[in-house]
ROPA-366537 format. One record per residue (C-alpha): residue in one letter; x, y, z. Coordinates in pm, whole numbers, plus 50000, padded with zeros to 5 digits. Example, Ala and Ser with C-alpha at 12.3 -4.5 7.8 and 13.67 -1.06 7.14 Angstrom:
<recs>
a512304955050780
s513674989450714
</recs>
This chain:
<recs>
x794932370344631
x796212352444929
x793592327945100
x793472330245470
x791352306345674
x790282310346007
x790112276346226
x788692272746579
x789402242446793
x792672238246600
x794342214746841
x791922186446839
x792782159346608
x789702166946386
x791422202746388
x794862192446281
x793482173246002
x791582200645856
x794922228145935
x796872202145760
x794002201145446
x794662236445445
x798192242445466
x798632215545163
x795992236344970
x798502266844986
x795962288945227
x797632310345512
x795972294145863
x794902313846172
x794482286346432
x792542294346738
x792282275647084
x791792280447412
x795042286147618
x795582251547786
x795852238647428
x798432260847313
x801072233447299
x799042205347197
x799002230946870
x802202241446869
x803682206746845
x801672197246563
x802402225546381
x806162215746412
x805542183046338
x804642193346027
x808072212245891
x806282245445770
x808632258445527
x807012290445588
x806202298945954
x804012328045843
x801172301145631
x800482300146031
x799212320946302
x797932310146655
x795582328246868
x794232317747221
x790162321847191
x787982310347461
x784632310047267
x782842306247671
x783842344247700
x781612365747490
x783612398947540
x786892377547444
x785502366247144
x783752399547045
x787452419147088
x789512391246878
x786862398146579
x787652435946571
x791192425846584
x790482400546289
x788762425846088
x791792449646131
x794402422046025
x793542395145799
x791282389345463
x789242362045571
x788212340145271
x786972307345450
x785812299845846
x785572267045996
x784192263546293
x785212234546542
x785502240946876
x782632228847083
x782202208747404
x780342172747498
x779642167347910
x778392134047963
x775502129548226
x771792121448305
x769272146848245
x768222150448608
x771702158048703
x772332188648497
x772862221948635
x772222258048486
x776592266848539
x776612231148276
x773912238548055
x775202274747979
x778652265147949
x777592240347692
x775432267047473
x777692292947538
x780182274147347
x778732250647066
x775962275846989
x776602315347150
x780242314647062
x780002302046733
x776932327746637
x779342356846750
x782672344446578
x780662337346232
x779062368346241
x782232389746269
x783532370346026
x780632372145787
x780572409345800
x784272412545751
x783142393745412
x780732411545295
x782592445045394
x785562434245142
x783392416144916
x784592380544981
x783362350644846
x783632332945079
x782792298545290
x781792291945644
x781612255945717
x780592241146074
x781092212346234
x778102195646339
x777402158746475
x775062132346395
x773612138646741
x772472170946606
x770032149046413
x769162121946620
x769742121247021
x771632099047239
x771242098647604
x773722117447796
x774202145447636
x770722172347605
x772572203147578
x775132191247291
x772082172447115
x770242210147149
x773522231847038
x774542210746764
x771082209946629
x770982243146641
x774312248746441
x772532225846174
x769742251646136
x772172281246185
x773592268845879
x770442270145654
x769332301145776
x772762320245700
x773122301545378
x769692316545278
x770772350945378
x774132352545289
x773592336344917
x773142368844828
x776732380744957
x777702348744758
x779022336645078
x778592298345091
x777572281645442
x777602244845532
x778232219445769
x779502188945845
x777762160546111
x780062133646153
x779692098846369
x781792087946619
x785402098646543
x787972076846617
x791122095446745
x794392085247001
x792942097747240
x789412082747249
x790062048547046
x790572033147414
x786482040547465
x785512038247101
x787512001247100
x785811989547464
x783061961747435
x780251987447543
x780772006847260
x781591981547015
x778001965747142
x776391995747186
x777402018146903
x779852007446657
x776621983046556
x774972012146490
x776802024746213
x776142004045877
x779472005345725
x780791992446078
x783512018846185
x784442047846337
x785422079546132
x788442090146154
x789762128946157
x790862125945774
x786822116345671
x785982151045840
x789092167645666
x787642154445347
x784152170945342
x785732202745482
x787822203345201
x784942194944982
x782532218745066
x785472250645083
x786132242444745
x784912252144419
x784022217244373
x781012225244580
x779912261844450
x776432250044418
x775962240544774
x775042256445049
x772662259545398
x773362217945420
x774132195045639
x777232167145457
x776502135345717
x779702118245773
x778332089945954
x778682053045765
x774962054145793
x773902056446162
x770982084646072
x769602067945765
x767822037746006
</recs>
């Protein structure tokens, strides 16, 4: 049987890596992203010379629009044999605590946390329906585990997600549906290695991290790959930290 994974947040670097992962490992991709993005995905994917154009489908999804999301899961459930989800779209807004409004804080939730619950649990009953094996896998942060400053509602959602994931790999186990996730550190891509390389974060986080650097998009690739594969049919309801260390201290 054909594998078909189903990728949100495609477009961000983390996201290529993982399509890429995918592609390689001979699944059919449906790559979803929010409109504005459509390019930044469309390039990549022919960057990568796809012999076959139909391993890959794109799909604008804004995961901030609850009805959007709810209508492009009956679509999914119509069209494709799901066998794996990875969930990576989110969002990070930078500022105080005593500067946050409710328009912020909902947009925030409504798409690390409220999004994410609805697209899973389409996709998780499109499993079970067809009697899938299959994998969700969510990508988490380290800030889901311990806080920094600047950032309360991602610190709440992405904790959240953590838990999500233990509470639907306790219920799903018996589906044999395998769900995990993945909290990486800082991830070092083009277009944030300008603030990841400036002294204030060199000083004020790079030291944080044991093995002293960034992760890149291929170290979050890895444990996605990892944890989709049978290599990891044990595992599930945890949290893989990708983060040289930072939340063992």
């Amino acid at each position: 049987m054909e594998k078909t994974v189903l990728i949100t947040g495609a477009a961000s670097e983390i996201g290529q890596a993982i399509l890429r992962r995918f592609l390689v490992n001979g699944y059919q991709v449906i790559a979803t992203e929010v409109e504005f993005q459509r390019k930044t995905l469309e390039d990549c994917i022919r960057s990568m010379s796809i012999d076959d154009q139909q391993m890959i489908k794109f799909y604008s999804l804004d995961l901030e629009k609850d009805e959007e999301v709810l209508q492009f899961s009956e679509y999914l459930k119509d069209t494709y044999t799901i066998s794996a989800l990875v969930n990576i779209a989110g969002i990070n807004i930078l500022k105080n605590f005593f500067d946050w409004n409710v328009e912020e804080l909902r947009k925030v939730v409504d798409i690390n946390w409220i999004g994410t619950f609805l697209l899973t649990k389409a996709v998780a009953e499109s499993m079970v329906a067809k009697s899938i094996a299959g994998t969700i896998t969510t990508i988490s942060s380290q800030h889901g585990i311990v806080v920094n400053k600047e950032r309360v509602p991602y610190c709440i959602s992405k904790a959240s997600l953590i838990h999500l994931t233990k509470v639907l790999g306790l219920e799903l186990a018996p589906y044999n549906i395998r769900v995990n996730c993945v909290s990486p550190t800082y991830v070092k891509t083009d277009k944030n290695s300008h603030i990841l390389n400036s002294n204030r974060y060199i000083d004020e986080e790079l030291v944080k991290i044991p093995l002293n650097r960034y992760a890149i998009p291929d170290d979050v690739a890895d444990a996605v790959e990892f944890l989709t594969s049978p290599a990891s049919k044990m595992i599930t309801g945890h949290n893989l930290v990708v983060d040289g260390g930072w939340t063992i201290q």
